[in-house]
Backbone as ProteinMPNN parsed JSONL, in Angstrom:
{"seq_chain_A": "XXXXXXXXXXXXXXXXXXXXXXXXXXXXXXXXXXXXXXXXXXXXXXXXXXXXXXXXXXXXXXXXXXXXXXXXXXXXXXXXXXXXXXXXXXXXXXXXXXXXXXXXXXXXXXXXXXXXXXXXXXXXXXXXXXXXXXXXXXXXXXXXXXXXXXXXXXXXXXXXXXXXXX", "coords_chain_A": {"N_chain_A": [[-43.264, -27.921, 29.185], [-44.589, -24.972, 27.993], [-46.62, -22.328, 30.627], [-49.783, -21.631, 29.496], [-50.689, -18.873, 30.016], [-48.541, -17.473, 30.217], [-47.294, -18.359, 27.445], [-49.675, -16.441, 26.036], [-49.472, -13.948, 26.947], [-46.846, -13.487, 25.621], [-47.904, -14.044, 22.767], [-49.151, -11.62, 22.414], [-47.157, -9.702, 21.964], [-46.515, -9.92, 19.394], [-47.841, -8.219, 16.7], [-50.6, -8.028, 14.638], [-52.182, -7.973, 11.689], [-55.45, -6.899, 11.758], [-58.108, -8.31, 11.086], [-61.309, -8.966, 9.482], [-63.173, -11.733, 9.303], [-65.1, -13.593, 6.463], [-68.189, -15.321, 5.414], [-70.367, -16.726, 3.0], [-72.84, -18.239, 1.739], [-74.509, -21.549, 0.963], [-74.791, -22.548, 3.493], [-75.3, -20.403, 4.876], [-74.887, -17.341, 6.684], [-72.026, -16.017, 7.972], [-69.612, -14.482, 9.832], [-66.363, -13.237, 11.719], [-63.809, -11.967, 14.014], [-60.894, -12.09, 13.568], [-57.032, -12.455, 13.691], [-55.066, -13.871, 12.942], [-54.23, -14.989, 10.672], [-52.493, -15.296, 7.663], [-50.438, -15.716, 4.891], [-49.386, -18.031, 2.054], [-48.483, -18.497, -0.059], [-47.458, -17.285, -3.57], [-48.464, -18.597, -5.791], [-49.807, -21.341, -6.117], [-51.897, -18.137, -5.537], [-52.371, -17.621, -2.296], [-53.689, -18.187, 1.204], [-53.448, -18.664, 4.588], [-55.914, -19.526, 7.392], [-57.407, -19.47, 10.692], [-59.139, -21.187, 12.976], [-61.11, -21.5, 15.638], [-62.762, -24.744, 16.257], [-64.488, -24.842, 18.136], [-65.872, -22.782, 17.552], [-69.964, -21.726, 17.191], [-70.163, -20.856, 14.474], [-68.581, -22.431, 12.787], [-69.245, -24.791, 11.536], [-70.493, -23.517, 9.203], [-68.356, -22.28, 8.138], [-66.704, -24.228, 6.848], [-69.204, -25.867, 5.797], [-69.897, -24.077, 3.541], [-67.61, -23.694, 2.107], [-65.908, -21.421, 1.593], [-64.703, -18.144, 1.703], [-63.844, -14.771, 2.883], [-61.376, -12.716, 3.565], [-61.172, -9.555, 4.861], [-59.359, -6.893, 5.535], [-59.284, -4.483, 7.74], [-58.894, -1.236, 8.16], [-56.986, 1.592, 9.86], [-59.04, 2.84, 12.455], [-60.992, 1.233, 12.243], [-61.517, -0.054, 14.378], [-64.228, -0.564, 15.678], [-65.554, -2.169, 13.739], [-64.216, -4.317, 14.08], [-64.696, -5.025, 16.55], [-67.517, -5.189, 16.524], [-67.505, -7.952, 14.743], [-66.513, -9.537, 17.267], [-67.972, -9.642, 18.753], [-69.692, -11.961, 20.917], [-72.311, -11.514, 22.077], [-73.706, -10.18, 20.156], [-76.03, -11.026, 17.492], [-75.375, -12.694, 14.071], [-76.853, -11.817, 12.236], [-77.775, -9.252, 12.74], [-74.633, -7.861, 12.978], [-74.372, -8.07, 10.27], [-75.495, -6.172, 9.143], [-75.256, -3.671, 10.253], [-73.02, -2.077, 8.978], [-71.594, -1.899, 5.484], [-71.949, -3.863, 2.6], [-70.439, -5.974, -0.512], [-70.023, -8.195, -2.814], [-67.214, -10.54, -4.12], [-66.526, -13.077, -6.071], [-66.888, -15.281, -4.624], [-69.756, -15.294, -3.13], [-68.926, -14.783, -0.836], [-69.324, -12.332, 1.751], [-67.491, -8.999, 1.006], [-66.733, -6.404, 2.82], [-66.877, -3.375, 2.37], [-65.949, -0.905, 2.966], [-63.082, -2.121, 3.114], [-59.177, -2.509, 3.449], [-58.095, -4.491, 1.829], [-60.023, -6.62, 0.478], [-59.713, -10.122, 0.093], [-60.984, -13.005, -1.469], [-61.96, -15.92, -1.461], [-61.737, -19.63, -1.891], [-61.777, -22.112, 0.145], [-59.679, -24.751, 0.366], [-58.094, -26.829, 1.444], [-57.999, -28.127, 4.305], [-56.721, -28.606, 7.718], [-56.901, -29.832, 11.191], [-55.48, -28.598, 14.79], [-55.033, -29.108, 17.563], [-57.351, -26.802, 18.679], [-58.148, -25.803, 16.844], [-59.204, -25.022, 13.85], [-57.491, -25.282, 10.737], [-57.072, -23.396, 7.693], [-56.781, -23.879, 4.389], [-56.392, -21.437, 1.928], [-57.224, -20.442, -1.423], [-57.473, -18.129, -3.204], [-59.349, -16.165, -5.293], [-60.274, -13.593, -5.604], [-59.398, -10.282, -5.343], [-59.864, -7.209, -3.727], [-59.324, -4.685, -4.071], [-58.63, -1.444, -1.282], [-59.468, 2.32, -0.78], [-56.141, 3.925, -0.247], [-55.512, 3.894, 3.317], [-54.207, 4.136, 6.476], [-53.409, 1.475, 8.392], [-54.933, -1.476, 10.268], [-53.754, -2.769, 13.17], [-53.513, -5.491, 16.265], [-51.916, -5.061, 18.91], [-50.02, -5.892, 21.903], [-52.816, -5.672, 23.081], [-54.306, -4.309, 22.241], [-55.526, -2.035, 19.961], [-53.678, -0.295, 17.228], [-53.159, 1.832, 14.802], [-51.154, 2.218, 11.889], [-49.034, 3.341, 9.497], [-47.471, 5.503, 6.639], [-46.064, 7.387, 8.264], [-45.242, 6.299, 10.488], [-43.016, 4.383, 9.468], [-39.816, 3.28, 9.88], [-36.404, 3.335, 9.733], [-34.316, 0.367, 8.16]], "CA_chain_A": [[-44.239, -27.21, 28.37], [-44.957, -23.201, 28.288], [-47.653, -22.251, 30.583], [-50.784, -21.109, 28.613], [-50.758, -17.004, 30.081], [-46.938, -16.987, 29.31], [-47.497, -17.795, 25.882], [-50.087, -15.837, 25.549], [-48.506, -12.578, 27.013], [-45.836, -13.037, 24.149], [-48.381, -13.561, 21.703], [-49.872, -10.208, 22.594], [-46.432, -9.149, 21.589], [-46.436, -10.283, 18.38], [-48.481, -7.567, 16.003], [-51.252, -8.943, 13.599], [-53.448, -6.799, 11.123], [-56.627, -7.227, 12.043], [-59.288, -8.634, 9.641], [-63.114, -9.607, 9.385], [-63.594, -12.875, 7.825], [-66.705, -13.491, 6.523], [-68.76, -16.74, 4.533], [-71.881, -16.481, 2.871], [-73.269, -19.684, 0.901], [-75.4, -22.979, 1.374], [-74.605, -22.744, 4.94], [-75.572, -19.143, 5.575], [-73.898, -15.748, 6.713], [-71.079, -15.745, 8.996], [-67.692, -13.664, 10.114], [-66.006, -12.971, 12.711], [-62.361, -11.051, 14.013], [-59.392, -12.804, 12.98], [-55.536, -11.718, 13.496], [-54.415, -15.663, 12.753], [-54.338, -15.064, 9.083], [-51.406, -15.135, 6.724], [-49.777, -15.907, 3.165], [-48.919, -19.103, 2.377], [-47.411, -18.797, -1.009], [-48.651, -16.194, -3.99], [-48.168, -19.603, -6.801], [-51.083, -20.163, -6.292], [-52.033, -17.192, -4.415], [-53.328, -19.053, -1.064], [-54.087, -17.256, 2.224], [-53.953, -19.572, 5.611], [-56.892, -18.598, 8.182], [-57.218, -20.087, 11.871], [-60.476, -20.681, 13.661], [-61.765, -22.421, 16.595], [-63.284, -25.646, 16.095], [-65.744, -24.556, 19.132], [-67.446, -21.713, 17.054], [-70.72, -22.416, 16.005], [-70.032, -20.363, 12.72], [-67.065, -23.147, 12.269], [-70.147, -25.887, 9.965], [-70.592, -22.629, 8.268], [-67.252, -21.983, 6.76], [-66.92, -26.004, 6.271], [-70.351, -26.037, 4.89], [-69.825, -22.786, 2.503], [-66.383, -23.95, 1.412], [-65.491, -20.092, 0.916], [-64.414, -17.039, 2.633], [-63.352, -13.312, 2.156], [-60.486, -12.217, 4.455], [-61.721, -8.032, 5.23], [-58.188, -6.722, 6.286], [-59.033, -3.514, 8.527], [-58.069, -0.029, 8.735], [-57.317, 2.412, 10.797], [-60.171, 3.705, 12.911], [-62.488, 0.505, 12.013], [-62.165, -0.994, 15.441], [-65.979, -0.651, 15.845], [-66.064, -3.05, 13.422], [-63.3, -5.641, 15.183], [-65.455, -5.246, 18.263], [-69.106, -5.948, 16.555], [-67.67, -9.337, 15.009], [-65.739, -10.387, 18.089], [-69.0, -9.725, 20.115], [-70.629, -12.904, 20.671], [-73.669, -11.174, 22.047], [-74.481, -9.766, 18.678], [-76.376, -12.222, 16.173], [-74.718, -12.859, 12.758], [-77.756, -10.511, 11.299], [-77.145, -7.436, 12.868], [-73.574, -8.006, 12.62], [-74.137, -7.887, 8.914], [-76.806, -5.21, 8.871], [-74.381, -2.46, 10.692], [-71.773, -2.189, 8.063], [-71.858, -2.031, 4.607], [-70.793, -5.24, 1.804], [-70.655, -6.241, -1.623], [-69.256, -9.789, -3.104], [-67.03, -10.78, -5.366], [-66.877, -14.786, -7.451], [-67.335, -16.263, -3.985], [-70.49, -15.092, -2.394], [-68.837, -14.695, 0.965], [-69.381, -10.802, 1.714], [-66.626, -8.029, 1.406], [-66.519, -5.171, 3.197], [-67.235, -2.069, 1.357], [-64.679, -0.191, 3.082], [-61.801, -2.387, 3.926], [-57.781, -1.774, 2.798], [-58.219, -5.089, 0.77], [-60.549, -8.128, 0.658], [-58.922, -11.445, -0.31], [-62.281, -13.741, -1.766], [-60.967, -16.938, -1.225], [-62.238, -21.336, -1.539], [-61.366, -23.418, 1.092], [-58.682, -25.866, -0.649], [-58.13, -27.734, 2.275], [-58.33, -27.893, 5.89], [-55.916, -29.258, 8.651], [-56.811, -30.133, 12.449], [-54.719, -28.633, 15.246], [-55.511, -28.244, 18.679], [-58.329, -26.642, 19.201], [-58.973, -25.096, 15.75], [-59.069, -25.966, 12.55], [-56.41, -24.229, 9.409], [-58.208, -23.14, 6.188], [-55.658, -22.973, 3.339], [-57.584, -20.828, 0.833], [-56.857, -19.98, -2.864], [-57.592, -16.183, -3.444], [-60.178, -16.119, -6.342], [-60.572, -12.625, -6.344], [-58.902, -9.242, -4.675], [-60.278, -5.786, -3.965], [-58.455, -2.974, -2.99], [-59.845, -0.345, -1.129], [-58.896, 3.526, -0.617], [-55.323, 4.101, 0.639], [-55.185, 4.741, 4.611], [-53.364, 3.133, 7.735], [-53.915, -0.486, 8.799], [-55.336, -1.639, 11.431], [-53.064, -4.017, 13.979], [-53.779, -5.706, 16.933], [-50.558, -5.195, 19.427], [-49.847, -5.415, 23.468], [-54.067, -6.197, 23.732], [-54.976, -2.975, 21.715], [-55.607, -1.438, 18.48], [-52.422, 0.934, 16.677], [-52.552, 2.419, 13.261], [-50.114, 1.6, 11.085], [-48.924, 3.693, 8.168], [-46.06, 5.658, 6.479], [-45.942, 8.265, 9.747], [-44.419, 5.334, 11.663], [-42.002, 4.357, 8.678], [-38.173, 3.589, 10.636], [-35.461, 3.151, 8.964], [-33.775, -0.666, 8.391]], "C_chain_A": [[-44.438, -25.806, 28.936], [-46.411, -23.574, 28.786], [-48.497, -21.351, 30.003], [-51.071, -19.69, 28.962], [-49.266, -16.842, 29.973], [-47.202, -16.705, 27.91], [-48.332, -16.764, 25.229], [-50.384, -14.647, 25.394], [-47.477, -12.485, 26.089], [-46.49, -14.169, 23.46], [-49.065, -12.013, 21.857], [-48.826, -9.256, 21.862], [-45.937, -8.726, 20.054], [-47.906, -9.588, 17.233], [-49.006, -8.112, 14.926], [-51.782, -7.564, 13.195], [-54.711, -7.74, 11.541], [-57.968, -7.481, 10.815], [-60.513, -9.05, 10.093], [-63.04, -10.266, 8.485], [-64.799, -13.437, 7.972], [-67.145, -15.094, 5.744], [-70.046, -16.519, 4.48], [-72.023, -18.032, 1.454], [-74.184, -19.898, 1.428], [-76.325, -22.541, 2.802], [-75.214, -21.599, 5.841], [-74.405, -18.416, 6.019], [-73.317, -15.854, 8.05], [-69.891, -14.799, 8.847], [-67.536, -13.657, 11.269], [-64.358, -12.417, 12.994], [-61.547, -12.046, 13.979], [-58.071, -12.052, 13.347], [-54.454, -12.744, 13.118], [-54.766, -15.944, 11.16], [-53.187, -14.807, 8.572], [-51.12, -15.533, 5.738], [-49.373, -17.026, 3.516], [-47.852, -19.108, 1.619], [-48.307, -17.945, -2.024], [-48.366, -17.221, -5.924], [-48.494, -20.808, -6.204], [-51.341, -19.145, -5.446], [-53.107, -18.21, -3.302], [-52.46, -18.114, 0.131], [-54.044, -18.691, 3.474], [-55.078, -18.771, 7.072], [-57.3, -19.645, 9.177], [-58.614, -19.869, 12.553], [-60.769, -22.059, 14.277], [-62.612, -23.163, 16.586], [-64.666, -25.618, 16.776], [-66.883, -23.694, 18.211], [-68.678, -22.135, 16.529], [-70.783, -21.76, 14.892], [-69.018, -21.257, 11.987], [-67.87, -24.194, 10.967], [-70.4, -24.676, 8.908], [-69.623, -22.147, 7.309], [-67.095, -23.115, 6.312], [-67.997, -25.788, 5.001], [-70.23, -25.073, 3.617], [-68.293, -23.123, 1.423], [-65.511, -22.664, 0.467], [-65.503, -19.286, 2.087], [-64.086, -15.779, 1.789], [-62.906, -12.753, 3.453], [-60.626, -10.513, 4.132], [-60.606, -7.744, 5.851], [-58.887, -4.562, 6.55], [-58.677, -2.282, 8.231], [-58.279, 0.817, 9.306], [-58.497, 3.091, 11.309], [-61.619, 2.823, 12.419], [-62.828, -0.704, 13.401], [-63.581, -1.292, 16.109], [-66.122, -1.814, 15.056], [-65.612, -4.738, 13.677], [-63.922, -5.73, 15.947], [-66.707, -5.831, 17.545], [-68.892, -7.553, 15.916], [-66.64, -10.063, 15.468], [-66.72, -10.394, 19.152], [-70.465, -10.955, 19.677], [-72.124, -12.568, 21.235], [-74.467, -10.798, 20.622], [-74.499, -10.961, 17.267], [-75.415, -12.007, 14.729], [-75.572, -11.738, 12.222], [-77.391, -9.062, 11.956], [-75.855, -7.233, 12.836], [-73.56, -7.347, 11.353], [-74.977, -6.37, 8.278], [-76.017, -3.887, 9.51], [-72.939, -1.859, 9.907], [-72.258, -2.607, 6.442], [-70.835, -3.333, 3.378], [-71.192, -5.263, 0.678], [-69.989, -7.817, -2.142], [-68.817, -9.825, -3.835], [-67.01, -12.227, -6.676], [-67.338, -15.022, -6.05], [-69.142, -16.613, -3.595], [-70.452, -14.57, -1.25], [-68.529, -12.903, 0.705], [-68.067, -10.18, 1.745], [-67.199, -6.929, 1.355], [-66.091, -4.103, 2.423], [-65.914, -1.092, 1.635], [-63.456, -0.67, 3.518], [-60.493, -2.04, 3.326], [-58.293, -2.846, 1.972], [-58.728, -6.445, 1.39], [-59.662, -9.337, -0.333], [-60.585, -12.293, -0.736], [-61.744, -14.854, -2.352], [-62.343, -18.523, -1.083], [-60.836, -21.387, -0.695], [-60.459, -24.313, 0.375], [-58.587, -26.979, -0.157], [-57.784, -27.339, 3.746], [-57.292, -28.57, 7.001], [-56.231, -29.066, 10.189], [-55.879, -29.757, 13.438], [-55.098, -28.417, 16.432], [-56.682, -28.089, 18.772], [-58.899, -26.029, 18.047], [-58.321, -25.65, 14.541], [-58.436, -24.364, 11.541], [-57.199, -24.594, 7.959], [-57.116, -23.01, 5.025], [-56.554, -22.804, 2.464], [-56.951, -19.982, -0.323], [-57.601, -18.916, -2.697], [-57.849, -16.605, -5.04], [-60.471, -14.857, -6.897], [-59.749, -11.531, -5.527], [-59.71, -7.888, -5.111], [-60.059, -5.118, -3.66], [-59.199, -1.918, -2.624], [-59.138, 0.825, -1.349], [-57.639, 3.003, 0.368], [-55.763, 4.774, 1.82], [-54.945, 3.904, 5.24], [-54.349, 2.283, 8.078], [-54.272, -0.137, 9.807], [-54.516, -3.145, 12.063], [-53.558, -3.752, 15.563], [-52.563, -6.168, 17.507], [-50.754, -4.763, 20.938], [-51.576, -5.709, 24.323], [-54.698, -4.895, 23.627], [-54.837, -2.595, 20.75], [-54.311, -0.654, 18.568], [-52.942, 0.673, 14.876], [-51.524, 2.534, 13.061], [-50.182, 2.48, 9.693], [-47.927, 4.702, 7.613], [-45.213, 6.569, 7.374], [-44.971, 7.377, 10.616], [-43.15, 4.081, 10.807], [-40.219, 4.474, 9.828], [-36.963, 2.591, 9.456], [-34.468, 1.684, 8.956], [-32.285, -0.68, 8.841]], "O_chain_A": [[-44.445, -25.546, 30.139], [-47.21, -24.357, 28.271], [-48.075, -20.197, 29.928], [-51.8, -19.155, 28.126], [-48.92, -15.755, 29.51], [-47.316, -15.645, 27.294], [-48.006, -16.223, 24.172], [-51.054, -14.101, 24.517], [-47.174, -11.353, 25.714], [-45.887, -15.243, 23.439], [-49.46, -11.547, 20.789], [-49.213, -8.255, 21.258], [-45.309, -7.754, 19.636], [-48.86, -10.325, 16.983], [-48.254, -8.689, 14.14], [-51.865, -6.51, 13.826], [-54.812, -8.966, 11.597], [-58.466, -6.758, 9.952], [-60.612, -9.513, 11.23], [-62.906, -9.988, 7.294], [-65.439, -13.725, 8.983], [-66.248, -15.924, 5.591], [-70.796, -16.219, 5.409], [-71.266, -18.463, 0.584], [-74.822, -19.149, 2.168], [-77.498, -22.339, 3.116], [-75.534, -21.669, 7.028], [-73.23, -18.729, 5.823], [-73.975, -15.795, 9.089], [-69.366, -14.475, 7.781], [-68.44, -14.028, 12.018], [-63.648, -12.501, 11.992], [-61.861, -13.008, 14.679], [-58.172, -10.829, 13.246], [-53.25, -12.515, 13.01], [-55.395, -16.87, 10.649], [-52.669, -13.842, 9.135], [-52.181, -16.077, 5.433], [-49.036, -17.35, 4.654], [-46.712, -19.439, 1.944], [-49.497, -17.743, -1.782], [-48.148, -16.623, -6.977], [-47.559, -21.445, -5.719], [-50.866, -19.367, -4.332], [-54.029, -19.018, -3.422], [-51.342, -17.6, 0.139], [-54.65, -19.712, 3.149], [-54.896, -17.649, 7.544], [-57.57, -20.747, 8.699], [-59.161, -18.776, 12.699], [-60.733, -23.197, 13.809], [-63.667, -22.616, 16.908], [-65.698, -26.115, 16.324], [-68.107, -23.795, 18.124], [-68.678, -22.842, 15.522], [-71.67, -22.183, 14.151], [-68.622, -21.004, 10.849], [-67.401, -24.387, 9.845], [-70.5, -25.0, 7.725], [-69.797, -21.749, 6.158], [-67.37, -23.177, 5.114], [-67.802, -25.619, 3.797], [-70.592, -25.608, 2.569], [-68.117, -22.785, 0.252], [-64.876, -22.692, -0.587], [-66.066, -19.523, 3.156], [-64.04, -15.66, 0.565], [-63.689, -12.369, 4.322], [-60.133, -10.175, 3.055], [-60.57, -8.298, 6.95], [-58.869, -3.679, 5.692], [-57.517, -2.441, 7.851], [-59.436, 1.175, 9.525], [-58.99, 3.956, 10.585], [-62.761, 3.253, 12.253], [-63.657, -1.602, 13.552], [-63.843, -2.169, 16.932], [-66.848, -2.661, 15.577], [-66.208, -5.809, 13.565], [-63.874, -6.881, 16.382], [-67.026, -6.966, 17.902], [-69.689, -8.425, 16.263], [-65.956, -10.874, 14.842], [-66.537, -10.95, 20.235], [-71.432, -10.991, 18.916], [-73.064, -13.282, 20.885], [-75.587, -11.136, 20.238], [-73.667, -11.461, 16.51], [-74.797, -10.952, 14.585], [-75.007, -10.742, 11.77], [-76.8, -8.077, 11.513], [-75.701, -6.038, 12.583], [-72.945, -6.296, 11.171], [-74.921, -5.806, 7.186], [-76.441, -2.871, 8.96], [-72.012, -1.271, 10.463], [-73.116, -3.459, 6.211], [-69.629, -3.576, 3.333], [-72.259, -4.689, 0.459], [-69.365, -8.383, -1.244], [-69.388, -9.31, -4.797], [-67.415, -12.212, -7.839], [-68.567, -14.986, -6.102], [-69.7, -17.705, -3.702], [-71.371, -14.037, -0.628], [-67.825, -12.361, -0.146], [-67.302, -10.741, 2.529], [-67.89, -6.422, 0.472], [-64.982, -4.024, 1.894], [-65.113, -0.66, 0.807], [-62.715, 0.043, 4.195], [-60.62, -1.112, 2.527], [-59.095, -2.385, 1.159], [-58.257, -7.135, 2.294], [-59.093, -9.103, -1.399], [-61.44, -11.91, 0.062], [-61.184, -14.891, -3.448], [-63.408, -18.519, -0.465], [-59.664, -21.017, -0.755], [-61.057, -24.553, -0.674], [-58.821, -28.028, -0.757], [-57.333, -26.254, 4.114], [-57.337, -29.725, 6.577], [-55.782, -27.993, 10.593], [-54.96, -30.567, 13.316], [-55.643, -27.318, 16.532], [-57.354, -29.102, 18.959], [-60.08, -25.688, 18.111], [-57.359, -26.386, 14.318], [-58.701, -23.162, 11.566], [-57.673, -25.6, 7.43], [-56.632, -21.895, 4.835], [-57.396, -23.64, 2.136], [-56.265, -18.98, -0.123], [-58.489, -18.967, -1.846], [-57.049, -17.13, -5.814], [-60.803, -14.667, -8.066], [-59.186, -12.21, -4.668], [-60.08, -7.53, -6.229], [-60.649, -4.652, -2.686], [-60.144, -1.445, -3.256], [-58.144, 0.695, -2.064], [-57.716, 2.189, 1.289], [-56.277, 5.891, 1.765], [-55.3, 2.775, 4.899], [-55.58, 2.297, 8.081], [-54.165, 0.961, 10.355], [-54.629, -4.273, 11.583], [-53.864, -2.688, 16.1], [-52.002, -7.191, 17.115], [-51.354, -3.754, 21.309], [-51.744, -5.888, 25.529], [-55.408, -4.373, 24.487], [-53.683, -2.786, 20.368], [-53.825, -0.343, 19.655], [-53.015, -0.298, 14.123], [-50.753, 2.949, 13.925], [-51.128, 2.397, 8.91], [-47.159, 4.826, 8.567], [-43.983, 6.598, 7.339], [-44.064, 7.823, 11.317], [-42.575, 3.172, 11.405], [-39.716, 5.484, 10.319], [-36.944, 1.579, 8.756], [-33.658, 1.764, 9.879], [-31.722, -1.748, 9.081]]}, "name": "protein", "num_of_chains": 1, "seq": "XXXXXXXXXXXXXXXXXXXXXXXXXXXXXXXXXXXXXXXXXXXXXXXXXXXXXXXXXXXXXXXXXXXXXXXXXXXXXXXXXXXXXXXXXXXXXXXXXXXXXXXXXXXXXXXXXXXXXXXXXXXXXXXXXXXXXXXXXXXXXXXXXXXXXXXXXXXXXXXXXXXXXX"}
């Protein structure tokens, strides 16, 4: 078996966009930073989203049975840092940044590249966190400008400047 700071020096290697996923329902208002998000299949459109069984915001996406994947961009790591900081409550979290909703309830981000507003479909057990496969109910595109990825154990913008040739 790989030991657990191997692997997880090459995952560092391995470039994610960075997102804020959020849930607002029943259950009450949660998010938090994500980079363990991806496509499953776009028939139906369905999003997979990874989260630690430990969190206590984890009965909240359960309980809410909805989300809204907030994909990042450039120059919003202020807002990757306020919900990856477990000192800061869910309310001021939500109260420092601006949102709007679309069918779900669960908040999107006013300024992100594009929210995904997504049900829960079903859920799968692995490890230490639990997999969300989530139908995409609604999409909102924001203003064009460079992504935001999380690469090496640090933010990079991403956008047609750094365009190389196949």
């Amino acid at each position: 078996m790989v030991e657990i700071n191997a692997f997880r020096d090459g995952m560092a290697m391995l470039a994610s966009a960075v997102t804020v996923v959020t849930s607002g329902g029943p259950q009450g208002l949660a998010g938090f930073t994500a980079t363990a998000v991806s496509s499953v299949t776009d028939q139906p459109p369905t999003l997979l989203v990874c989260m630690n069984r430990n969190s206590y915001a984890h009965p909240l996406f359960t309980g809410n049975g909805a989300l809204c994947v907030n994909v990042l961009a450039a120059g919003q790591q202020s807002v990757s840092g306020l919900f990856a900081d477990r000192n800061v409550t869910m309310d001021e979290r939500f109260a420092r940044v601006a949102w709007g909703a679309l069918e779900t309830g669960s908040p999107a981000l006013d300024e992100a590249l594009v929210s995904f507003d997504c049900r829960i479909v079903q859920t799968a057990e692995f490890g230490s966190h639990s997999v969300f496969f989530c139908e995409v109910e609604a999409i909102r595109h924001g203003a064009a400008r460079d992504g935001l990825v999380y690469f090496d154990r640090n933010y990079h913008g991403v956008g047609d400047a750094d365009v190389v040739a196949a």
